[in-house]
HTML snippet that shows the backbone in 3Dmol.js (N, CA, C, O; Angstrom):
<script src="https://3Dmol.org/build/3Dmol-min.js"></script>
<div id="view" style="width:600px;height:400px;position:relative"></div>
<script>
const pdb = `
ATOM      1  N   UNK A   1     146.077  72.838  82.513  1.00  0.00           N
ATOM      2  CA  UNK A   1     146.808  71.766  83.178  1.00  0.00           C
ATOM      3  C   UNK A   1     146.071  71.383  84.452  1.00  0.00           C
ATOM      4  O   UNK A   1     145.533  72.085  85.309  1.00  0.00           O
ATOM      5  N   UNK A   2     146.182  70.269  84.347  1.00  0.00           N
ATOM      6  CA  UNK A   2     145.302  69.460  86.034  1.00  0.00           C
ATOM      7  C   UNK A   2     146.030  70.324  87.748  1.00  0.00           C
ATOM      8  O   UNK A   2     146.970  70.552  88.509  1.00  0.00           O
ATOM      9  N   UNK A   3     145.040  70.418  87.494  1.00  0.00           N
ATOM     10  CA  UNK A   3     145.103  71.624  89.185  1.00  0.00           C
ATOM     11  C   UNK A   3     146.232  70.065  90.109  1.00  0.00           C
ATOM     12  O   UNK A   3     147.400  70.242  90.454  1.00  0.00           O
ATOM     13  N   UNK A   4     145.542  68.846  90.286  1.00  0.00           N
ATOM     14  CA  UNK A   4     146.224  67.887  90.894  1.00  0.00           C
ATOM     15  C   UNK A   4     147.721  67.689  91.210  1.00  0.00           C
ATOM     16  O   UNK A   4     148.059  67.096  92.235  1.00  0.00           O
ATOM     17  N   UNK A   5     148.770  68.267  90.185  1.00  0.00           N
ATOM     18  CA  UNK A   5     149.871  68.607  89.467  1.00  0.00           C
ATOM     19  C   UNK A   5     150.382  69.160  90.895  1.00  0.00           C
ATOM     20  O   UNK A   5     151.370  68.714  91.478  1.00  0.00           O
ATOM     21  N   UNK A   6     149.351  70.460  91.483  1.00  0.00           N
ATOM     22  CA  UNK A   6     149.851  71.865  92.300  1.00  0.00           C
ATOM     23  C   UNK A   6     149.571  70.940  93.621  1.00  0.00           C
ATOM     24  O   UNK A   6     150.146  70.975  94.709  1.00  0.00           O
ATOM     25  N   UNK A   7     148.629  70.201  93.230  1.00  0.00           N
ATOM     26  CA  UNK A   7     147.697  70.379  95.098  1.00  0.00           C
ATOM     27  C   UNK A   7     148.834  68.298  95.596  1.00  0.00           C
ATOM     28  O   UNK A   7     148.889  67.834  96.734  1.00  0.00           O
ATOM     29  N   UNK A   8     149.254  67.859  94.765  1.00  0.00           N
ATOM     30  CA  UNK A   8     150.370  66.891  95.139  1.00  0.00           C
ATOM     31  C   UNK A   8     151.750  67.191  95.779  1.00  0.00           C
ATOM     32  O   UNK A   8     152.514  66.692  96.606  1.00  0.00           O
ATOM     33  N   UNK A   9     151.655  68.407  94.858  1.00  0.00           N
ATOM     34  CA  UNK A   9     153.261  68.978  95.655  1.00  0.00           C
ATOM     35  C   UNK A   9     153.528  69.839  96.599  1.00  0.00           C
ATOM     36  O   UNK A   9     154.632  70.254  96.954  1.00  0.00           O
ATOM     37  N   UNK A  10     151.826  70.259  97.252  1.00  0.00           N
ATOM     38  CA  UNK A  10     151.612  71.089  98.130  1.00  0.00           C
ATOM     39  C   UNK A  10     152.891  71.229  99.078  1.00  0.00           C
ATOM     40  O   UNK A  10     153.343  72.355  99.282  1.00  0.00           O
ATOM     41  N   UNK A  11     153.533  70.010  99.711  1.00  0.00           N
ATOM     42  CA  UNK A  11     154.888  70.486 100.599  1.00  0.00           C
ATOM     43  C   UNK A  11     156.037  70.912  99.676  1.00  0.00           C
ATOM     44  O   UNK A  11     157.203  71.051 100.045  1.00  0.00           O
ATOM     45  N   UNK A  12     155.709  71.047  98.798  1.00  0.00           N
ATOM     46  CA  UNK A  12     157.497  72.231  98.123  1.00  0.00           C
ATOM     47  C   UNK A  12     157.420  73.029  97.816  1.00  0.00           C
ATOM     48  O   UNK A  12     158.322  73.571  97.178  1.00  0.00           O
ATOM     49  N   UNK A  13     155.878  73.790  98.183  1.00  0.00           N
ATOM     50  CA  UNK A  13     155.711  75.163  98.192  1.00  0.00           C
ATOM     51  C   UNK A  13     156.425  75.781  99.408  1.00  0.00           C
ATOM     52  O   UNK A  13     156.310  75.365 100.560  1.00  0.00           O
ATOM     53  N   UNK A  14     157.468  77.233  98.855  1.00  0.00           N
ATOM     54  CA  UNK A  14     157.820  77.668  99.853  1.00  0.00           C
ATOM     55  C   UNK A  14     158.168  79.513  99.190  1.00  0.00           C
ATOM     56  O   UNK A  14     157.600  80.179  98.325  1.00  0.00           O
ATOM     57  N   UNK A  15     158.779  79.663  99.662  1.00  0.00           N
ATOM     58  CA  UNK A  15     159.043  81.225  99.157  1.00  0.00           C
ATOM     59  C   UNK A  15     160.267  81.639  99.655  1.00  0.00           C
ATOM     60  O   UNK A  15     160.789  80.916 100.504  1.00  0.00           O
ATOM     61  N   UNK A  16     160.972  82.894  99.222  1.00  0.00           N
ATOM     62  CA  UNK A  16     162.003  83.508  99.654  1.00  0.00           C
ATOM     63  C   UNK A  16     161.639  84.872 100.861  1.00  0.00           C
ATOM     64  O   UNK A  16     160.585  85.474 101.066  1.00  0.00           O
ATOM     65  N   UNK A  17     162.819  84.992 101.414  1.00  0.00           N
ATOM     66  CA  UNK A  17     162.735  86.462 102.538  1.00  0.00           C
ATOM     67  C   UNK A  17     161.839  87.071 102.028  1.00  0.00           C
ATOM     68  O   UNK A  17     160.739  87.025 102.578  1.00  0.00           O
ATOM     69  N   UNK A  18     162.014  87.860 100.781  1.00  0.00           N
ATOM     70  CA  UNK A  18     161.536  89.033  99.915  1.00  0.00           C
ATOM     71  C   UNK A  18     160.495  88.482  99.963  1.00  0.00           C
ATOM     72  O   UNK A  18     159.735  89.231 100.577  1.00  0.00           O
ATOM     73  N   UNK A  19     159.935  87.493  99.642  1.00  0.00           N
ATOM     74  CA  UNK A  19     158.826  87.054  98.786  1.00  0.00           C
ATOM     75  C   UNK A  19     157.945  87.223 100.390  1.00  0.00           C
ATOM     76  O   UNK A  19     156.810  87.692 100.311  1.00  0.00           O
ATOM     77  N   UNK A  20     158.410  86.891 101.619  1.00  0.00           N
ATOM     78  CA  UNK A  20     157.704  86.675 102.552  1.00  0.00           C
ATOM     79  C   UNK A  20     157.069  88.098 102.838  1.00  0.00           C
ATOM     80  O   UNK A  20     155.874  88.355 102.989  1.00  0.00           O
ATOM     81  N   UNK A  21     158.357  89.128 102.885  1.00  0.00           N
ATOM     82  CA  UNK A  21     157.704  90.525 102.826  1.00  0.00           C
ATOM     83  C   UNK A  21     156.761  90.745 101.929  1.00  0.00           C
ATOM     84  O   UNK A  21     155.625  91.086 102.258  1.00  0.00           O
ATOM     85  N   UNK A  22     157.209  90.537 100.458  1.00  0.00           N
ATOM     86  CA  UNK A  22     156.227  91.125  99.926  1.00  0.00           C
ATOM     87  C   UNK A  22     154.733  90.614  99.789  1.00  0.00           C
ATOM     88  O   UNK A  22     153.878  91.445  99.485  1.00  0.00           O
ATOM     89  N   UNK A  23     154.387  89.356  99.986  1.00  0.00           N
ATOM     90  CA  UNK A  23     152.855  88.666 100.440  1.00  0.00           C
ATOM     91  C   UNK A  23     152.168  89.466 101.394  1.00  0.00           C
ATOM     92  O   UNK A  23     150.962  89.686 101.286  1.00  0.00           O
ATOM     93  N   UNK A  24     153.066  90.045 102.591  1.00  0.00           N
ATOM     94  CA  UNK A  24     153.099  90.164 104.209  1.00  0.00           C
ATOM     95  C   UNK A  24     152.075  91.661 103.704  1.00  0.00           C
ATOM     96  O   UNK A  24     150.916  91.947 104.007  1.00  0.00           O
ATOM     97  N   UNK A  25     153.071  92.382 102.842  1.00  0.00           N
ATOM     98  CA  UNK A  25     152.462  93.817 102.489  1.00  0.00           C
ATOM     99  C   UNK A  25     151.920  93.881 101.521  1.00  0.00           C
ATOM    100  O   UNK A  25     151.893  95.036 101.095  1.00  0.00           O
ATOM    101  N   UNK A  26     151.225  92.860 100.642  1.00  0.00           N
ATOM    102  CA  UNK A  26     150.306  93.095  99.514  1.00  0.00           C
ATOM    103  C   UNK A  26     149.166  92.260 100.062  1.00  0.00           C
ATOM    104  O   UNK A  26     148.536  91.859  99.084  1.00  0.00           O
ATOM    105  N   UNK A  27     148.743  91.919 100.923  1.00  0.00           N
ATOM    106  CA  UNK A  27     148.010  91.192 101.710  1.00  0.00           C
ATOM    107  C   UNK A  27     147.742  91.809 103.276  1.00  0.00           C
ATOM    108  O   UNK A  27     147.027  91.376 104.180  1.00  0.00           O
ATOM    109  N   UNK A  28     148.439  92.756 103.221  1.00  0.00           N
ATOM    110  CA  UNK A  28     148.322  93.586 104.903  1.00  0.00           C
ATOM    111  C   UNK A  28     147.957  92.191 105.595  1.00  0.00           C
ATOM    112  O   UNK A  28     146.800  91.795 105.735  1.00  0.00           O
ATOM    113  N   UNK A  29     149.271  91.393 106.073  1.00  0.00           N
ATOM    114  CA  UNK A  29     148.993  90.390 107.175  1.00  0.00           C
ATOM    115  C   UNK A  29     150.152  90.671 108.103  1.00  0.00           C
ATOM    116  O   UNK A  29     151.273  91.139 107.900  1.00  0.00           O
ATOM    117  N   UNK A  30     149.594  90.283 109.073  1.00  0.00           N
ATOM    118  CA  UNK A  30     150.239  90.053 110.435  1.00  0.00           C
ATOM    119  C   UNK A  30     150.516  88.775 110.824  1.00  0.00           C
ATOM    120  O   UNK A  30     150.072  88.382 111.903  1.00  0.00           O
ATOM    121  N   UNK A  31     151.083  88.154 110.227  1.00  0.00           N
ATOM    122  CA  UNK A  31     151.462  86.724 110.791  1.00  0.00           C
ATOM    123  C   UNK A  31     152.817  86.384 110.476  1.00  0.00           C
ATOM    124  O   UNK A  31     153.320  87.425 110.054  1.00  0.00           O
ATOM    125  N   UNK A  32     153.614  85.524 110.462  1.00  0.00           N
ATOM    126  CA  UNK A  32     154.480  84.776 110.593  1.00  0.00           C
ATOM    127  C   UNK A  32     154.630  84.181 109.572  1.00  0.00           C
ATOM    128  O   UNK A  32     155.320  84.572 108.631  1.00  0.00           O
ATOM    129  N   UNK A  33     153.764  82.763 109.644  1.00  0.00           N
ATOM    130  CA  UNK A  33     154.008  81.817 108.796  1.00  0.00           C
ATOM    131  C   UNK A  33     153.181  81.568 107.216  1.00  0.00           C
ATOM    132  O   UNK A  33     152.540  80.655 106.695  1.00  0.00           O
ATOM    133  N   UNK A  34     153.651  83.039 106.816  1.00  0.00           N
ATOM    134  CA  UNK A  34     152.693  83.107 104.999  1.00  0.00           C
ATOM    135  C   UNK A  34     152.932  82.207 104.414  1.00  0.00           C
ATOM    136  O   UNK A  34     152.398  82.305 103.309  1.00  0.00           O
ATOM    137  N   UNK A  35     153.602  81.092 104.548  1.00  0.00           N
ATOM    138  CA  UNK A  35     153.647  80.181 103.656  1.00  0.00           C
ATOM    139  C   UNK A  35     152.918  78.942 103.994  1.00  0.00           C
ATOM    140  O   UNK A  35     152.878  78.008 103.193  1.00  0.00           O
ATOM    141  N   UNK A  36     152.363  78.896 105.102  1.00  0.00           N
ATOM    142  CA  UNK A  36     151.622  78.260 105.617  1.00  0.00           C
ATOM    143  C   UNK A  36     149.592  78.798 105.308  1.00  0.00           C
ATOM    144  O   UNK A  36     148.635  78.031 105.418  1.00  0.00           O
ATOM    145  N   UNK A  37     149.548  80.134 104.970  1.00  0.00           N
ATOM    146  CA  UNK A  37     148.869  81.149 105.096  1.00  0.00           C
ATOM    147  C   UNK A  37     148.363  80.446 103.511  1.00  0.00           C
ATOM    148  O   UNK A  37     147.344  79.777 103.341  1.00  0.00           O
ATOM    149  N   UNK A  38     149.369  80.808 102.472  1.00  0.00           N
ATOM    150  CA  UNK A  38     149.074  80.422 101.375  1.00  0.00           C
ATOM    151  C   UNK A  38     148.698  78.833 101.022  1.00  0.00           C
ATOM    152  O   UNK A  38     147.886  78.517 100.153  1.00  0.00           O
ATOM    153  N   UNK A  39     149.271  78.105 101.670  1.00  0.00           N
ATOM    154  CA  UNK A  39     148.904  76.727 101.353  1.00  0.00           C
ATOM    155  C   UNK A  39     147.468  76.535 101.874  1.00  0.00           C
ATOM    156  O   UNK A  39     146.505  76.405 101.118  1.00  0.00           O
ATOM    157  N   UNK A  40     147.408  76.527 102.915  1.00  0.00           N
ATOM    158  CA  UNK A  40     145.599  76.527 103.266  1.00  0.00           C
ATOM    159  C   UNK A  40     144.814  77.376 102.230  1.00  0.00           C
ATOM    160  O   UNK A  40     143.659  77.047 101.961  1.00  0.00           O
ATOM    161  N   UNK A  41     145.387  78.454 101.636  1.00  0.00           N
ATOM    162  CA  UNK A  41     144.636  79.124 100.153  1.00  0.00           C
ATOM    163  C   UNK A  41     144.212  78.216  98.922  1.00  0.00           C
ATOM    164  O   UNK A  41     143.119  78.189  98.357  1.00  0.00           O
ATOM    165  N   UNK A  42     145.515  77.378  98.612  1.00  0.00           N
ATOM    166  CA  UNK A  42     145.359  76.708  97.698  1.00  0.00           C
ATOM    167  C   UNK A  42     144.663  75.178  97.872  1.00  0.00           C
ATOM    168  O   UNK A  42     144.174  74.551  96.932  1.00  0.00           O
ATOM    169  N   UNK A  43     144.707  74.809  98.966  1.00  0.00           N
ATOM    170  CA  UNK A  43     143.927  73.759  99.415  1.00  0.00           C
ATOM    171  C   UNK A  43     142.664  73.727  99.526  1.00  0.00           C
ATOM    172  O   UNK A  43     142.000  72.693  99.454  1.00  0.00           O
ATOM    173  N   UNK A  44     142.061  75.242  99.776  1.00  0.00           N
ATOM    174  CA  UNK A  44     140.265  75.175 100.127  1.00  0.00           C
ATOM    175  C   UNK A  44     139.504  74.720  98.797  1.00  0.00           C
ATOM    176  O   UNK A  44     139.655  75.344  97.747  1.00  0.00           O
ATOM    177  N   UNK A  45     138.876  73.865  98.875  1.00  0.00           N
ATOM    178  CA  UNK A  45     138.153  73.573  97.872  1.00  0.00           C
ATOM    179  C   UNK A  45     137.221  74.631  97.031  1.00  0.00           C
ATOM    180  O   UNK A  45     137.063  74.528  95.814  1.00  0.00           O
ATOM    181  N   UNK A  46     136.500  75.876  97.999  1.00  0.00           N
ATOM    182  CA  UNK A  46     136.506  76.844  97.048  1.00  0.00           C
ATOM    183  C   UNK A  46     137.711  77.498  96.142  1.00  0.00           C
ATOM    184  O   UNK A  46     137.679  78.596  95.588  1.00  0.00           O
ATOM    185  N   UNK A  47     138.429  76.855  96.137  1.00  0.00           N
ATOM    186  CA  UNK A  47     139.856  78.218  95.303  1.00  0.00           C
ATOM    187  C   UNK A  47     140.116  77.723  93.657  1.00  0.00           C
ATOM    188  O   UNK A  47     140.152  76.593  93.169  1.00  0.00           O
ATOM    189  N   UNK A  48     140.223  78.611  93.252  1.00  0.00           N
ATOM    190  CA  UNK A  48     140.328  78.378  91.234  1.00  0.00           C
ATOM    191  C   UNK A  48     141.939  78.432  90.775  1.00  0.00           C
ATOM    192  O   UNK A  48     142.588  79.448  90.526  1.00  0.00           O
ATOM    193  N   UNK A  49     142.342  77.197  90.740  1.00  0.00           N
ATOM    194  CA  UNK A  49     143.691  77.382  90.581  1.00  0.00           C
ATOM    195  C   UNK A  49     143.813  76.543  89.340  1.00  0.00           C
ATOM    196  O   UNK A  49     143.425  75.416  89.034  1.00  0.00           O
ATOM    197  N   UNK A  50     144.626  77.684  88.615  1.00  0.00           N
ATOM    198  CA  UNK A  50     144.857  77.309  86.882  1.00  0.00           C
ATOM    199  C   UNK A  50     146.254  77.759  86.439  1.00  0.00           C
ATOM    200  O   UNK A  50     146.966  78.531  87.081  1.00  0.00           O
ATOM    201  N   UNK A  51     146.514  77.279  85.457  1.00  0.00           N
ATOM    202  CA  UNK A  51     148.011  77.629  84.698  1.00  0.00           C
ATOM    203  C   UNK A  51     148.443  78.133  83.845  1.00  0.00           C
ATOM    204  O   UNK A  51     148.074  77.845  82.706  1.00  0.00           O
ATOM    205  N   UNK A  52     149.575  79.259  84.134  1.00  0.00           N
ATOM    206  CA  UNK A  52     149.223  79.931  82.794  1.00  0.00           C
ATOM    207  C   UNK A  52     150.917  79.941  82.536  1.00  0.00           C
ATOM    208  O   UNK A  52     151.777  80.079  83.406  1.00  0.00           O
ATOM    209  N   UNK A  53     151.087  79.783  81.315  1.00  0.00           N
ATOM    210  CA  UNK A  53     153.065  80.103  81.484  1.00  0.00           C
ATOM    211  C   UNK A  53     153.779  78.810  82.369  1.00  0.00           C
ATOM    212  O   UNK A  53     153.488  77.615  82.399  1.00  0.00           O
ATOM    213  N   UNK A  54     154.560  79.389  82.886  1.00  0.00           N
ATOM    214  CA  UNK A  54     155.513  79.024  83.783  1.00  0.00           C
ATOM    215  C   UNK A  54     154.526  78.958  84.915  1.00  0.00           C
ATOM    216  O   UNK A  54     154.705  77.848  85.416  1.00  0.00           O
ATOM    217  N   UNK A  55     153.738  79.476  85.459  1.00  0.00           N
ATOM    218  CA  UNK A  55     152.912  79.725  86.782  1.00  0.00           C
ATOM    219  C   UNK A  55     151.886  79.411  87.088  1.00  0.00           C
ATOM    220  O   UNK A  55     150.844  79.703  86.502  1.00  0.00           O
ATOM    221  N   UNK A  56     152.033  78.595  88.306  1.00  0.00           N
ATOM    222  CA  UNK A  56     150.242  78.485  88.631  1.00  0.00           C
ATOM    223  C   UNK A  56     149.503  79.840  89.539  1.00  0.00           C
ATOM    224  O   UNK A  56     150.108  80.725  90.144  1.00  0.00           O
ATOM    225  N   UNK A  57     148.310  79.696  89.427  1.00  0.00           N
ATOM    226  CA  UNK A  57     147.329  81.090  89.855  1.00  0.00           C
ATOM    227  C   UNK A  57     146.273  80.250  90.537  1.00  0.00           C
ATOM    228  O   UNK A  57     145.507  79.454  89.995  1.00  0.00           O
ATOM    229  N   UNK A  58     146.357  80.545  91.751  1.00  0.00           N
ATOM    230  CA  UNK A  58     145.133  80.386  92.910  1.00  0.00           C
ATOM    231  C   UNK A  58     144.111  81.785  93.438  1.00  0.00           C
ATOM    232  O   UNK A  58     144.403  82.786  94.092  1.00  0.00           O
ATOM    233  N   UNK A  59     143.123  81.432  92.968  1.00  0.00           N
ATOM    234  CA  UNK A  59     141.909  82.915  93.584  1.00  0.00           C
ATOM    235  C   UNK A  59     141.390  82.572  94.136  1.00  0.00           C
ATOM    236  O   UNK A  59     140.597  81.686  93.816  1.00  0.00           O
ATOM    237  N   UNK A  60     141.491  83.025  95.273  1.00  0.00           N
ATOM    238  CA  UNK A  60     140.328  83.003  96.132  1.00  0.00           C
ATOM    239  C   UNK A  60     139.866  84.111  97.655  1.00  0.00           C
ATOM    240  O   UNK A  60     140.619  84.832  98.309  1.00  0.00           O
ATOM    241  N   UNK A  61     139.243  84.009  97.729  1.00  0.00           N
ATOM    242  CA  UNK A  61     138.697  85.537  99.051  1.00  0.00           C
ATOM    243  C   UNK A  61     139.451  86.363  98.441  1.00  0.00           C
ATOM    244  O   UNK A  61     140.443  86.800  99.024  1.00  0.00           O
ATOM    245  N   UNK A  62     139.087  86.832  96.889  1.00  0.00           N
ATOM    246  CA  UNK A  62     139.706  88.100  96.139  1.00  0.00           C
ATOM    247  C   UNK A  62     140.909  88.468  96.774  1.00  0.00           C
ATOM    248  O   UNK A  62     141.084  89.554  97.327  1.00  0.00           O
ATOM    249  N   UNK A  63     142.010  87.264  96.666  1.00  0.00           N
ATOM    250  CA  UNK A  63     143.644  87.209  96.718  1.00  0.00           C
ATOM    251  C   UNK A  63     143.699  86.464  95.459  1.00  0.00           C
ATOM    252  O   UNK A  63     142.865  85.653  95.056  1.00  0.00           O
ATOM    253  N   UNK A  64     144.988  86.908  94.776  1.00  0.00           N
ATOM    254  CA  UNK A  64     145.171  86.033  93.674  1.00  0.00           C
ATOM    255  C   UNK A  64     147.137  85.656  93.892  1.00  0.00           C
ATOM    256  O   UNK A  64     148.118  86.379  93.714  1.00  0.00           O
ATOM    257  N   UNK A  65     147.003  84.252  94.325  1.00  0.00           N
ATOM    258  CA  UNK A  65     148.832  83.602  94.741  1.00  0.00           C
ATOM    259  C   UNK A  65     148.930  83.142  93.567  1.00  0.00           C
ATOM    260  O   UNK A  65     148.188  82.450  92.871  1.00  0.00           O
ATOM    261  N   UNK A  66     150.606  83.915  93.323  1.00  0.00           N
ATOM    262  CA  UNK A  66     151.457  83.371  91.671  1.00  0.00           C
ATOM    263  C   UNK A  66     152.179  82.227  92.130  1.00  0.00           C
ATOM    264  O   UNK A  66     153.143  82.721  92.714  1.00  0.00           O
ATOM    265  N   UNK A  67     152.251  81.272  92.187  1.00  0.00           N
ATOM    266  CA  UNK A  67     153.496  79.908  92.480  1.00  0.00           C
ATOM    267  C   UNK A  67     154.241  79.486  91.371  1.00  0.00           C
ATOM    268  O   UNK A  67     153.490  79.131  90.462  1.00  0.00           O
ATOM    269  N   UNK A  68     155.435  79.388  91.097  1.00  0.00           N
ATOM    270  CA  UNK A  68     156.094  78.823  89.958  1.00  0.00           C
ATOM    271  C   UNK A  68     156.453  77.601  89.421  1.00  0.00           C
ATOM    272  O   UNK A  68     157.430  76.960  89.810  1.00  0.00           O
ATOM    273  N   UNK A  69     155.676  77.242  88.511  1.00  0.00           N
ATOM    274  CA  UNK A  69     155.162  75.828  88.368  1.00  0.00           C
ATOM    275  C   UNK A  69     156.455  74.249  88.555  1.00  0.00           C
ATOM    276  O   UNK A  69     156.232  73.042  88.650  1.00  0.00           O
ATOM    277  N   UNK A  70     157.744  75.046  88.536  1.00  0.00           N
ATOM    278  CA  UNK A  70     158.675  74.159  88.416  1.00  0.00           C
ATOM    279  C   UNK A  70     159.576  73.976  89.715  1.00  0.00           C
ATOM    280  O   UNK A  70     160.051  72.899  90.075  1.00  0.00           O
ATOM    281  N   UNK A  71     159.744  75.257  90.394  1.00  0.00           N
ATOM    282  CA  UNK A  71     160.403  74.959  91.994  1.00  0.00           C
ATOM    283  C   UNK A  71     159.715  75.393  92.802  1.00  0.00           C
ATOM    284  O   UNK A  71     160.278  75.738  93.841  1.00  0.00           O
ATOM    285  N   UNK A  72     157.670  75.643  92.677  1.00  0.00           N
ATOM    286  CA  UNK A  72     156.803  75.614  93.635  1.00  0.00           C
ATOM    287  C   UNK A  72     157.582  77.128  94.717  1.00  0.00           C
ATOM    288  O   UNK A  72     157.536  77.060  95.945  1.00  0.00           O
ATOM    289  N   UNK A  73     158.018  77.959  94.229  1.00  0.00           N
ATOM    290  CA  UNK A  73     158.405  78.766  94.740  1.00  0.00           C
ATOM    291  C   UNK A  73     157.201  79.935  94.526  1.00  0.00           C
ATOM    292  O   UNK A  73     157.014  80.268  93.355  1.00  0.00           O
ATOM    293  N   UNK A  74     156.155  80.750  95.826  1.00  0.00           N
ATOM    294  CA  UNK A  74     155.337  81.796  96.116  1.00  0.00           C
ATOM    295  C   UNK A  74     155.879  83.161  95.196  1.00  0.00           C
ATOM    296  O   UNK A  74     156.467  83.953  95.932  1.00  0.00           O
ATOM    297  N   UNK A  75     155.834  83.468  94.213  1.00  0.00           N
ATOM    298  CA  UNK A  75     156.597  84.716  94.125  1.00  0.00           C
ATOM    299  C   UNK A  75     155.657  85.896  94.634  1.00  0.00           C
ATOM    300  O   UNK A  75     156.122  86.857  95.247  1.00  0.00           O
ATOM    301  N   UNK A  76     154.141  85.744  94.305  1.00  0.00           N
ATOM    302  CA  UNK A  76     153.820  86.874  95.302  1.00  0.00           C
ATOM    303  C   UNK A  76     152.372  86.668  95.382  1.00  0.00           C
ATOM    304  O   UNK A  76     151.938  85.655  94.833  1.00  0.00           O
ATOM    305  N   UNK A  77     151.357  87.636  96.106  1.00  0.00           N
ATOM    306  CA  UNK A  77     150.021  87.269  96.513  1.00  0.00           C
ATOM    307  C   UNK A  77     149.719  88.564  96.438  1.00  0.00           C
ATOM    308  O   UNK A  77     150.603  89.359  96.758  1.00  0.00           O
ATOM    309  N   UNK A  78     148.471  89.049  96.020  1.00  0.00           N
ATOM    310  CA  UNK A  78     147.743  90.350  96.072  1.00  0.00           C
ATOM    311  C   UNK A  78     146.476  90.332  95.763  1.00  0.00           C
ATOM    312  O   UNK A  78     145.927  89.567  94.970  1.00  0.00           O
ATOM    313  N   UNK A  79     145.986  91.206  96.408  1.00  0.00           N
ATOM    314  CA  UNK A  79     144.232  91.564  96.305  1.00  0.00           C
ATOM    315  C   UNK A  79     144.142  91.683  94.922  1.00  0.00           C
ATOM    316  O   UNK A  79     144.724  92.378  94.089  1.00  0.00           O
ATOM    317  N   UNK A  80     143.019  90.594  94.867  1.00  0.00           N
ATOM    318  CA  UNK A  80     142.236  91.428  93.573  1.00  0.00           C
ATOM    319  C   UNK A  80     141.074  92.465  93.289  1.00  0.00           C
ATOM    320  O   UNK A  80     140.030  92.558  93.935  1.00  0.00           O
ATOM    321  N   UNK A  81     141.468  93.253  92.160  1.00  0.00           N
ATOM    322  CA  UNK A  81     140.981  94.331  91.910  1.00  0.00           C
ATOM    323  C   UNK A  81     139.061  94.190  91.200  1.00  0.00           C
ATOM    324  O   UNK A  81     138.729  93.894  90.052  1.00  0.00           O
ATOM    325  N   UNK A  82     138.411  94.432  92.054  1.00  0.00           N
ATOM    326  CA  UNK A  82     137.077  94.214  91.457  1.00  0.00           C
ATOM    327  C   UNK A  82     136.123  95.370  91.250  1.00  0.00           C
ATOM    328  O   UNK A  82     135.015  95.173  90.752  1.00  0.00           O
TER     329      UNK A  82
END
`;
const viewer = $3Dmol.createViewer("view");
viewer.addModel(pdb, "pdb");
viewer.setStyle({}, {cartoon: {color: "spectrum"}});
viewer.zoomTo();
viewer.render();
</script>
């Protein structure tokens, strides 16, 4: 599916409490605003974002963000394993 789809609806990406923790600690970050964190992820023109299921998948700086293709909701972000 056309990456364009994700990177149009970039503002209705958002996430839940949980979801904020759990990015926060599968990503060891210190910041605030992960949802802000993740959108600049999916925006860099280096990043490989494809669809699989229900979900889109953004990789990049060996993080891989799950977003859910229908209410753009973060469900989670984690290092990838290389």
């Amino acid at each position: 599916m056309n990456k364009e789809v994700l990177l149009s609806n970039i503002d209705k990406v958002h996430t839940t409490e949980m979801g904020i923790d759990r990015i926060k600690k599968n990503l060891k970050l210190d910041i605030n605003d992960v949802v802000e964190y993740c959108k600049k992820k999916v925006l860099d023109k280096n990043s490989n974002i494809y669809k699989q299921g229900k979900n889109w998948y953004c990789e990049i700086d060996n993080i891989k963000i799950t977003i859910n293709s229908y209410s753009y909701t973060i469900i989670t972000a984690h290092k990838l394993k290389r």
